[in-house]
ZADO-1210 file (C-alpha; in nm, 4 decimals, padded with zeros to 6 digits):
<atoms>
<atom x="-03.2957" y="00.3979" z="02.8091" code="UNK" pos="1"/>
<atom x="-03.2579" y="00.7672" z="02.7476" code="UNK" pos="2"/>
<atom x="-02.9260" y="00.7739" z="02.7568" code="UNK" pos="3"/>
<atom x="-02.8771" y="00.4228" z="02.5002" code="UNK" pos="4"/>
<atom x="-03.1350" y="00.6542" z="02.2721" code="UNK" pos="5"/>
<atom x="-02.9521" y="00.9502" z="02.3051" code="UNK" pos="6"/>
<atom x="-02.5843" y="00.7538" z="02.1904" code="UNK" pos="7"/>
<atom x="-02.7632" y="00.5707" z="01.9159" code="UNK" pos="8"/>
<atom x="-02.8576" y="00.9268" z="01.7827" code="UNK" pos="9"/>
<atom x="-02.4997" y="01.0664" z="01.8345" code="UNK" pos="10"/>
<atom x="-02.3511" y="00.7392" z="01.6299" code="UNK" pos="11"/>
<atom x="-02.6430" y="00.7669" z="01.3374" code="UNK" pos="12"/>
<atom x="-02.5764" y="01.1932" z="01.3181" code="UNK" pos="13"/>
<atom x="-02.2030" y="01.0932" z="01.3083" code="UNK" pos="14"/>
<atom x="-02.1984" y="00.8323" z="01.0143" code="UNK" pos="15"/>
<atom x="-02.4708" y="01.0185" z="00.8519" code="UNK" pos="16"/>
<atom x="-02.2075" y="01.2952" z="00.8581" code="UNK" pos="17"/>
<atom x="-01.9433" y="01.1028" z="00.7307" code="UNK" pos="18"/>
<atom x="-02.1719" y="00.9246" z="00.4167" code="UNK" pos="19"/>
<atom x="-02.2688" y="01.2918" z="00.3042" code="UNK" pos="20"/>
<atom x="-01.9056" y="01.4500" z="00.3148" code="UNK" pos="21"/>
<atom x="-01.7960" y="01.1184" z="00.1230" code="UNK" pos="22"/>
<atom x="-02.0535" y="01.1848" z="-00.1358" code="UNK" pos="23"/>
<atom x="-01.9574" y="01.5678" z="-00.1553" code="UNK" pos="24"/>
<atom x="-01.5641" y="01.4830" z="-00.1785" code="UNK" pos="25"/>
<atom x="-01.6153" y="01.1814" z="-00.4415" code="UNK" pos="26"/>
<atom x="-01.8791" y="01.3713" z="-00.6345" code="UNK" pos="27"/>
<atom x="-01.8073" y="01.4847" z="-01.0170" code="UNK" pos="28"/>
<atom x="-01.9205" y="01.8485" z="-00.8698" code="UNK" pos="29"/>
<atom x="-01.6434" y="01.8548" z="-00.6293" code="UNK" pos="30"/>
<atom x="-01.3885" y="02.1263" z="-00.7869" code="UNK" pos="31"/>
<atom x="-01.0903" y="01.9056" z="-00.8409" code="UNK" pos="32"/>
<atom x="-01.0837" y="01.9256" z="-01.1825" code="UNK" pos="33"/>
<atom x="-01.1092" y="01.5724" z="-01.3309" code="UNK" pos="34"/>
<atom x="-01.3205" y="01.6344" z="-01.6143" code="UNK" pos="35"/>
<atom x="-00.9395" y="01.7576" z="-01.7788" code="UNK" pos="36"/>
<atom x="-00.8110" y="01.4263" z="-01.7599" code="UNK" pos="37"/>
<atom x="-00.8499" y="01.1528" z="-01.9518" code="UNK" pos="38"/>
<atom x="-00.6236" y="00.9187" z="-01.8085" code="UNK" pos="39"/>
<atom x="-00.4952" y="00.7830" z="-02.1546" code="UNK" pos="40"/>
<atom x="-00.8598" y="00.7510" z="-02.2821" code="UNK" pos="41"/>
<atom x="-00.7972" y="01.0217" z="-02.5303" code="UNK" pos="42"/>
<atom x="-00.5171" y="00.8376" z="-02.6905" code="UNK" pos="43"/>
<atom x="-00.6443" y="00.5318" z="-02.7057" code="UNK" pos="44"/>
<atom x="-00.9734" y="00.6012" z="-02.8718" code="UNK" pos="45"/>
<atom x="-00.8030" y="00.8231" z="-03.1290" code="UNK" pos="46"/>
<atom x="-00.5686" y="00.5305" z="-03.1980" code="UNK" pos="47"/>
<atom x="-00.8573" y="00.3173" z="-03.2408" code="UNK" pos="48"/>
<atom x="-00.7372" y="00.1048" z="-02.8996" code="UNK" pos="49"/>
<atom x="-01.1224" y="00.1164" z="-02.8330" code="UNK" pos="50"/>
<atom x="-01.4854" y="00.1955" z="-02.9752" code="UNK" pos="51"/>
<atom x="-01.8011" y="00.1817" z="-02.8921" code="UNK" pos="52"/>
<atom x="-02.0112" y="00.1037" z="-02.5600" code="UNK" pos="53"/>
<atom x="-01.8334" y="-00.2468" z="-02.4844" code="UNK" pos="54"/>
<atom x="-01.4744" y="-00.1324" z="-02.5444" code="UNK" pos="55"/>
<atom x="-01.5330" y="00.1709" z="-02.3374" code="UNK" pos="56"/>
<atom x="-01.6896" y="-00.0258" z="-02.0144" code="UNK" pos="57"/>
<atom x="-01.3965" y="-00.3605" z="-02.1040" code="UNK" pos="58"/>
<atom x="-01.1373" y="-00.0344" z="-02.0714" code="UNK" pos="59"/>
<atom x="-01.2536" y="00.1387" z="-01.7286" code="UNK" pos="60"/>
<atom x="-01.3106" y="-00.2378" z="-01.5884" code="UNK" pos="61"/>
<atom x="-00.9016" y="-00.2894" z="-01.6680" code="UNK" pos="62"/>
<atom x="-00.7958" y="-00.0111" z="-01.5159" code="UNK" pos="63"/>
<atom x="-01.0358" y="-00.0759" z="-01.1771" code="UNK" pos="64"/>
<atom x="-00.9367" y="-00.4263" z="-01.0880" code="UNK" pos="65"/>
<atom x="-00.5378" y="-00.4329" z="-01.2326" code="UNK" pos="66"/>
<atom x="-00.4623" y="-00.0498" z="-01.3255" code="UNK" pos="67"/>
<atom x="-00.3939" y="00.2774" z="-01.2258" code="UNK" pos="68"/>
<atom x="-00.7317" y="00.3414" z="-01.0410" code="UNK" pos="69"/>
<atom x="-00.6713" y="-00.0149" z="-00.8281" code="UNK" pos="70"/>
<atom x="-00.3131" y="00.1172" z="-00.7718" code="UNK" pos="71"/>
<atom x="-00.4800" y="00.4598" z="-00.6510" code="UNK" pos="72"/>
<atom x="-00.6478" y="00.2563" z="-00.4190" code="UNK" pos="73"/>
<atom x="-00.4048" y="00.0466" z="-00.2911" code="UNK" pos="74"/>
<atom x="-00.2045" y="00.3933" z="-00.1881" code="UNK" pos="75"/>
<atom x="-00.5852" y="00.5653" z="-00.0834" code="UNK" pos="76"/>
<atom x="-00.5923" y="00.2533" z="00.1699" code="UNK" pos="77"/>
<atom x="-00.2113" y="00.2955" z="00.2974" code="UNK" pos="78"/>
<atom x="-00.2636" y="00.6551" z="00.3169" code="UNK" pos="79"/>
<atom x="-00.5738" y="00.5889" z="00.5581" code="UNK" pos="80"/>
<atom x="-00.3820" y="00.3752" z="00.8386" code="UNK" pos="81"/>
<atom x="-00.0601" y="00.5729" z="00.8208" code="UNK" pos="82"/>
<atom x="-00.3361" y="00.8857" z="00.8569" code="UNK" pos="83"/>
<atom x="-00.5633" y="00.7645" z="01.0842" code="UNK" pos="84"/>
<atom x="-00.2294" y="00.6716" z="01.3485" code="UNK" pos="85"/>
<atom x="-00.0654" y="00.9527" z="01.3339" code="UNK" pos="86"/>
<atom x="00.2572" y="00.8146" z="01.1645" code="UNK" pos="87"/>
<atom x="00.2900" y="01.0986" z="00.9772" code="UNK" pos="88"/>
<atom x="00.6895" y="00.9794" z="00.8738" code="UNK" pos="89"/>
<atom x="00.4742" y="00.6590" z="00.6772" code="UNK" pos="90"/>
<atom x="00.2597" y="00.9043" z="00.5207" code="UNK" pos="91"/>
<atom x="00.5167" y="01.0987" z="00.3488" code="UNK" pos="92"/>
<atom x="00.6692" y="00.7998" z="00.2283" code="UNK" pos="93"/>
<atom x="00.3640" y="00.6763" z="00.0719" code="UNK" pos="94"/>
<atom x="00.3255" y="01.0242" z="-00.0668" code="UNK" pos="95"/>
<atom x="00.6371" y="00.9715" z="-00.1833" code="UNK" pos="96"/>
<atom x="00.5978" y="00.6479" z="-00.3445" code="UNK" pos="97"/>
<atom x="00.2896" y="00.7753" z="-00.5173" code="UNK" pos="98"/>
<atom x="00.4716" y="01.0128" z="-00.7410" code="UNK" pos="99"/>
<atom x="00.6966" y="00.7673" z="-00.7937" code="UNK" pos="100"/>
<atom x="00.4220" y="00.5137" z="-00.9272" code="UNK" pos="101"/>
<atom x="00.3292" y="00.7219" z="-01.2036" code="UNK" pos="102"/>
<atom x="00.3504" y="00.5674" z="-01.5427" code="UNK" pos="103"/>
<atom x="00.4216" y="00.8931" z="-01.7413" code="UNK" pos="104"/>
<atom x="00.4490" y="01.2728" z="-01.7072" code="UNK" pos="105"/>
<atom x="00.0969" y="01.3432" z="-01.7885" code="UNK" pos="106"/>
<atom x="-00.0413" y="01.1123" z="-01.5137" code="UNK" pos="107"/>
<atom x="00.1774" y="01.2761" z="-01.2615" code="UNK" pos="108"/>
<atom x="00.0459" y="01.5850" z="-01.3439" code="UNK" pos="109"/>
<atom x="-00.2874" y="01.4450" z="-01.3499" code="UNK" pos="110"/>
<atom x="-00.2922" y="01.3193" z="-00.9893" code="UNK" pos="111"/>
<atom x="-00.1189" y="01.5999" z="-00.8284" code="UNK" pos="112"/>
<atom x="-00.3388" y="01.8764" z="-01.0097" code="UNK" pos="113"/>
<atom x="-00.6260" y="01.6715" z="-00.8303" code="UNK" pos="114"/>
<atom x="-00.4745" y="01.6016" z="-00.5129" code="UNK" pos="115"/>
<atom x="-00.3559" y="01.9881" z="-00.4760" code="UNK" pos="116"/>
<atom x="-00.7418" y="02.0821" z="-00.5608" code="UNK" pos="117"/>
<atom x="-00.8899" y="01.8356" z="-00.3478" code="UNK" pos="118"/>
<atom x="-00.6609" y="01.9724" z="-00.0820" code="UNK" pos="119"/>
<atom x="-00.7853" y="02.3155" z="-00.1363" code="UNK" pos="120"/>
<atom x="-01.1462" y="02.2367" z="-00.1453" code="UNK" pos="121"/>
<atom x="-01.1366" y="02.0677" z="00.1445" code="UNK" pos="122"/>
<atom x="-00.9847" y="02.3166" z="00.3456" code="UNK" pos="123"/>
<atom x="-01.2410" y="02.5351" z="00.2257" code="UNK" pos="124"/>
<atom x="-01.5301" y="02.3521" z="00.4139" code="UNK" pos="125"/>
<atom x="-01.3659" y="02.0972" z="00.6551" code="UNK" pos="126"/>
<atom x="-01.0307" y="02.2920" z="00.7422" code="UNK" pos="127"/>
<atom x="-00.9309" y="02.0259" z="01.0024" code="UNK" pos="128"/>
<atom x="-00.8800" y="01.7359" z="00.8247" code="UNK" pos="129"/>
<atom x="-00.5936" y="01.7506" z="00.6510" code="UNK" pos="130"/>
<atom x="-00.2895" y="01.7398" z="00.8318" code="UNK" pos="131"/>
<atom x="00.0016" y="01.9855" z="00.7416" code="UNK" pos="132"/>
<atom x="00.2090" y="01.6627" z="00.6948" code="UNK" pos="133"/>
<atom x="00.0811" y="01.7328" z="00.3518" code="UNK" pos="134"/>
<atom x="00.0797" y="02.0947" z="00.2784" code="UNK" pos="135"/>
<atom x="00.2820" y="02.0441" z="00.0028" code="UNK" pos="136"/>
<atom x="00.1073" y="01.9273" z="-00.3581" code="UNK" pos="137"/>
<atom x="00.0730" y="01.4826" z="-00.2720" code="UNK" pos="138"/>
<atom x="-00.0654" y="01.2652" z="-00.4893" code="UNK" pos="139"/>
<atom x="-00.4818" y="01.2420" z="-00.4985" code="UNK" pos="140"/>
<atom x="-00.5062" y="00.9499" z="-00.3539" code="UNK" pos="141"/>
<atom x="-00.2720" y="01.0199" z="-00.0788" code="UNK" pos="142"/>
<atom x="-00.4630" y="01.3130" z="00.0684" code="UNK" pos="143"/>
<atom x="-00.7923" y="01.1565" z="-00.0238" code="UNK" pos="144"/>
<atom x="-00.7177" y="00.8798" z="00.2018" code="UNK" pos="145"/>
<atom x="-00.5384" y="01.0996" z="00.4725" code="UNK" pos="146"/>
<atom x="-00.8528" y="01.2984" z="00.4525" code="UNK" pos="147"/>
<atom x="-01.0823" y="01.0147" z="00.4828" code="UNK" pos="148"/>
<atom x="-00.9222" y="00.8847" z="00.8349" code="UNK" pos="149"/>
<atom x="-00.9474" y="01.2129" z="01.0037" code="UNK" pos="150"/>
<atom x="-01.3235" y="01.2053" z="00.9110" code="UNK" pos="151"/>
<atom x="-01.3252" y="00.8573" z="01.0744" code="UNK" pos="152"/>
<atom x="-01.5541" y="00.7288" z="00.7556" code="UNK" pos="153"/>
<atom x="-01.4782" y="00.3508" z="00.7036" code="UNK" pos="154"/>
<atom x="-01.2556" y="00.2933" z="00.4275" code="UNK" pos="155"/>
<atom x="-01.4224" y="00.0920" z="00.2384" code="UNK" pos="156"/>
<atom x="-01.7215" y="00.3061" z="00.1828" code="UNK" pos="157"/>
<atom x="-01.4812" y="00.5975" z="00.1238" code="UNK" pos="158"/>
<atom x="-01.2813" y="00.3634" z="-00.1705" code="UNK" pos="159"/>
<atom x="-01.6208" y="00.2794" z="-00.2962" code="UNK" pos="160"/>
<atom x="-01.6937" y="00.6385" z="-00.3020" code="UNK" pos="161"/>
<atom x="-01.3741" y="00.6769" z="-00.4791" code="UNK" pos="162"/>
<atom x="-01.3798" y="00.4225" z="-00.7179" code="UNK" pos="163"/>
<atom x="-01.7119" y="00.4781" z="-00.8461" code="UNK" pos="164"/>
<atom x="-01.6385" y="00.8972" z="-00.9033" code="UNK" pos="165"/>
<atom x="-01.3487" y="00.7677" z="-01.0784" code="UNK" pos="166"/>
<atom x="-01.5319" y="00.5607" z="-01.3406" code="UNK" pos="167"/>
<atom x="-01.7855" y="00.8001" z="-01.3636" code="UNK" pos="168"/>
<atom x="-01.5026" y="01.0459" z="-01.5012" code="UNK" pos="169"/>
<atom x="-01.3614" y="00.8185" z="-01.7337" code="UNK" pos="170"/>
<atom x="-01.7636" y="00.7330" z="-01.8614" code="UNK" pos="171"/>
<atom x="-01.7965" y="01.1214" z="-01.9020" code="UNK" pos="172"/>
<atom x="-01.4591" y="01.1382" z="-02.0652" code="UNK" pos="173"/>
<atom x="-01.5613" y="00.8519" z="-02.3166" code="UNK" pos="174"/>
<atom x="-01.9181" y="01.0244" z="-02.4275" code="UNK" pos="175"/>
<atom x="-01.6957" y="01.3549" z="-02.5016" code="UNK" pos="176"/>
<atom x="-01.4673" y="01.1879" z="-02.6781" code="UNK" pos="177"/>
<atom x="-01.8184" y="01.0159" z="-02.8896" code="UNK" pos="178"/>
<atom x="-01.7550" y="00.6574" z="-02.7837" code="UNK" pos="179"/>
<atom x="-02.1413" y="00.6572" z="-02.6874" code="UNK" pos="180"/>
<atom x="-02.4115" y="00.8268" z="-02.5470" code="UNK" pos="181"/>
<atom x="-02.5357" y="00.9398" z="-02.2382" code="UNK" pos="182"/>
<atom x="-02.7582" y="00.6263" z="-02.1914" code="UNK" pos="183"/>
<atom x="-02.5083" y="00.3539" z="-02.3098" code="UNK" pos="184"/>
<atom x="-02.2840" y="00.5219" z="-02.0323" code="UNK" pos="185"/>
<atom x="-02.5752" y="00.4895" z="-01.7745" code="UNK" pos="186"/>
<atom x="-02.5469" y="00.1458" z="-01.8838" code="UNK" pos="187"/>
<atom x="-02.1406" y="00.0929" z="-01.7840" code="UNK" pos="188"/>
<atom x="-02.1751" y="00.2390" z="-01.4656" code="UNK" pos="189"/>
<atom x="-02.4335" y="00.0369" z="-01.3641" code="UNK" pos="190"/>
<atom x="-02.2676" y="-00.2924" z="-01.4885" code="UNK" pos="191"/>
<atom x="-01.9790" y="-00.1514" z="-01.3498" code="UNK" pos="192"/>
<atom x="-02.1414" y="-00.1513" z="-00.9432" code="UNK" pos="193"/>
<atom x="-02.0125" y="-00.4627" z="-00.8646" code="UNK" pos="194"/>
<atom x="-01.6761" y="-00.4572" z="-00.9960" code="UNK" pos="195"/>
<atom x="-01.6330" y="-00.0824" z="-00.8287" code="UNK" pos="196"/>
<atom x="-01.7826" y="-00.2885" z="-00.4914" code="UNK" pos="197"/>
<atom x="-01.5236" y="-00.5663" z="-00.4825" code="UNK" pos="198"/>
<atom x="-01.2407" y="-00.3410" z="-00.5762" code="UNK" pos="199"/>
<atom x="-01.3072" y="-00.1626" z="-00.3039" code="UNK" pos="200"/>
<atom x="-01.3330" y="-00.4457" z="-00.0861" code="UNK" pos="201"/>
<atom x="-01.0007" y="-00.5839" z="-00.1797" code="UNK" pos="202"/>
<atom x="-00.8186" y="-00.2468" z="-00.1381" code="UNK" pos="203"/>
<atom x="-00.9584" y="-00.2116" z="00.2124" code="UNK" pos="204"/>
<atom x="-00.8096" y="-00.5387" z="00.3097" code="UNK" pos="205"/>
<atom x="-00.4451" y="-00.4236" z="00.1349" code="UNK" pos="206"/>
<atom x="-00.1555" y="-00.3548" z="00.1819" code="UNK" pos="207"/>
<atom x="00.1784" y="-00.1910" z="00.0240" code="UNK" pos="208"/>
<atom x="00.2729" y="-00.5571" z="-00.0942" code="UNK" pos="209"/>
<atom x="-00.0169" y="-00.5156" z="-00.3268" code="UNK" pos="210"/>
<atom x="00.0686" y="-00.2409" z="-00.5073" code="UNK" pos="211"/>
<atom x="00.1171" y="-00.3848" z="-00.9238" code="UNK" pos="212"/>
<atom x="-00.1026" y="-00.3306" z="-01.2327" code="UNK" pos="213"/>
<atom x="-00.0717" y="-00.4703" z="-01.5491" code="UNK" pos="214"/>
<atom x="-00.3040" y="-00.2292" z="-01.7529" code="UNK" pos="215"/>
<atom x="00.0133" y="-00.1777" z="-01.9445" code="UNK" pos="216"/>
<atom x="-00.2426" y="-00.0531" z="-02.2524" code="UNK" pos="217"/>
<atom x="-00.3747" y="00.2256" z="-02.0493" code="UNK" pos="218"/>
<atom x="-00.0027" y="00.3202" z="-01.9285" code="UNK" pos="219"/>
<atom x="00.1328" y="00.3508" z="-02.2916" code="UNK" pos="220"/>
<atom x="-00.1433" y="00.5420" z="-02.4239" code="UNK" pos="221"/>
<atom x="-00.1178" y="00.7918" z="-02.1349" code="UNK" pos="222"/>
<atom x="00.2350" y="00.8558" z="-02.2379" code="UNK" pos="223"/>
<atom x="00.1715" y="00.8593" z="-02.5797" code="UNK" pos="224"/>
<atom x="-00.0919" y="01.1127" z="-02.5161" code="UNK" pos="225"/>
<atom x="00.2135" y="01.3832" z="-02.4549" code="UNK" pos="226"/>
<atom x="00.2569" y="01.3963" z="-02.8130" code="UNK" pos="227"/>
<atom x="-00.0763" y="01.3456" z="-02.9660" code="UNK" pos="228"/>
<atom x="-00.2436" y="01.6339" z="-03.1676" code="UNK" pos="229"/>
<atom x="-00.4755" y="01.7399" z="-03.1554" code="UNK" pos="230"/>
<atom x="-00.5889" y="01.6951" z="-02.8359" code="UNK" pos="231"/>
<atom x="-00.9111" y="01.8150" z="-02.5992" code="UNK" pos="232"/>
<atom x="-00.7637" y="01.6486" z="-02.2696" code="UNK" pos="233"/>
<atom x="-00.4378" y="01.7183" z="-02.0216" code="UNK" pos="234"/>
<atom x="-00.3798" y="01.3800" z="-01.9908" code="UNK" pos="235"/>
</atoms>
């Protein structure tokens, strides 16, 4: 008996470990720099794409289930097996095809400035995880994922983790920007749980064959934003 007691408490210290560095990575306080990027939201507001508290939350929705942020996770997922056993060749690839993926120069730059500082904060307070497979600058997702499977935290929790610090970015970016308030963006996120919960779901159960978005919108305006003026976001 003491010695079932005594593994239960080793398992419920060790996922208890893992939830609270997931919340610390995927929190808008963690220092990689997201609050500069508006992943096309800039553009498309000052183009008049979208307004107000429904077009906002219709917007971030788009670009969960069939744009860049499900494409993100599609690559977070790949990046997790190829991680978590050791095949360190398929994890440059992916890394690879990540940079690749990117619709426009200013989303390259958008998830490589956060996967670099992601990188760097985490080496700052968990220096083992990341393996030096990907010393060099990868794509956010990428190391996010990669980070995620030497933690051992399951991957869905991580991509729900993920996905939900991802919309809250775009929700801050959108009450900047004067789309709405703090409590109509309250609102989105929390109409937003279960869409952020099944998107999850269905990237943890991917694979590389379902890579694709069609949030072709979102893509234009984020290459569009390269020449727009003036401007308060890098992407």
């Amino acid at each position: 008996m003491a010695v079932a007691t005594s593994l239960m408490t080793m398992i419920m210290s060790t996922e208890a470990h893992a939830l609270t560095t997931l919340l610390a990575w995927f929190s808008p306080a963690f220092p990689v720099g997201a609050f500069a990027f508006s992943h096309g939201l800039e553009t498309a507001t000052a183009e008049g794409l979208i307004s107000g508290e429904a077009g906002l939350a219709h917007w971030i929705e788009a670009i969960l289930t069939s744009g860049g942020a499900w494409t993100d996770a599609v690559l977070f997922a790949a990046a997790y097996h190829a991680a978590g056993a050791q095949i360190w060749t398929s994890l440059t690839q992916i890394a690879a095809l990540a940079k690749a993926l990117a619709p426009s120069a200013e989303r390259l730059r958008e998830t490589l400035a956060q996967g670099d500082a992601f990188a760097r904060a985490v080496a700052e307070g968990w220096p083992t995880l990341l393996p030096q497979t990907l010393s060099a600058v990868a794509a956010y997702p990428v190391v996010a994922g990669a980070a995620v499977a030497a933690l051992k935290a399951p991957l869905s929790d991580a991509l729900t983790a993920y996905l939900n610090g991802f919309a809250g970015n775009a929700i801050a970016v959108g009450i900047r920007l004067g789309l709405c308030g703090q409590s109509a963006g309250v609102r989105i996120l929390a109409a937003l749980g279960d869409v952020i919960a099944q998107t999850a779901q269905r990237a943890a159960a991917s694979s590389l064959d379902d890579l694709g978005a069609c949030a072709f919108a979102a893509d234009i305006a984020s290459m569009r934003h390269e020449t727009l003026q003036p401007r308060i976001f890098v992407s």
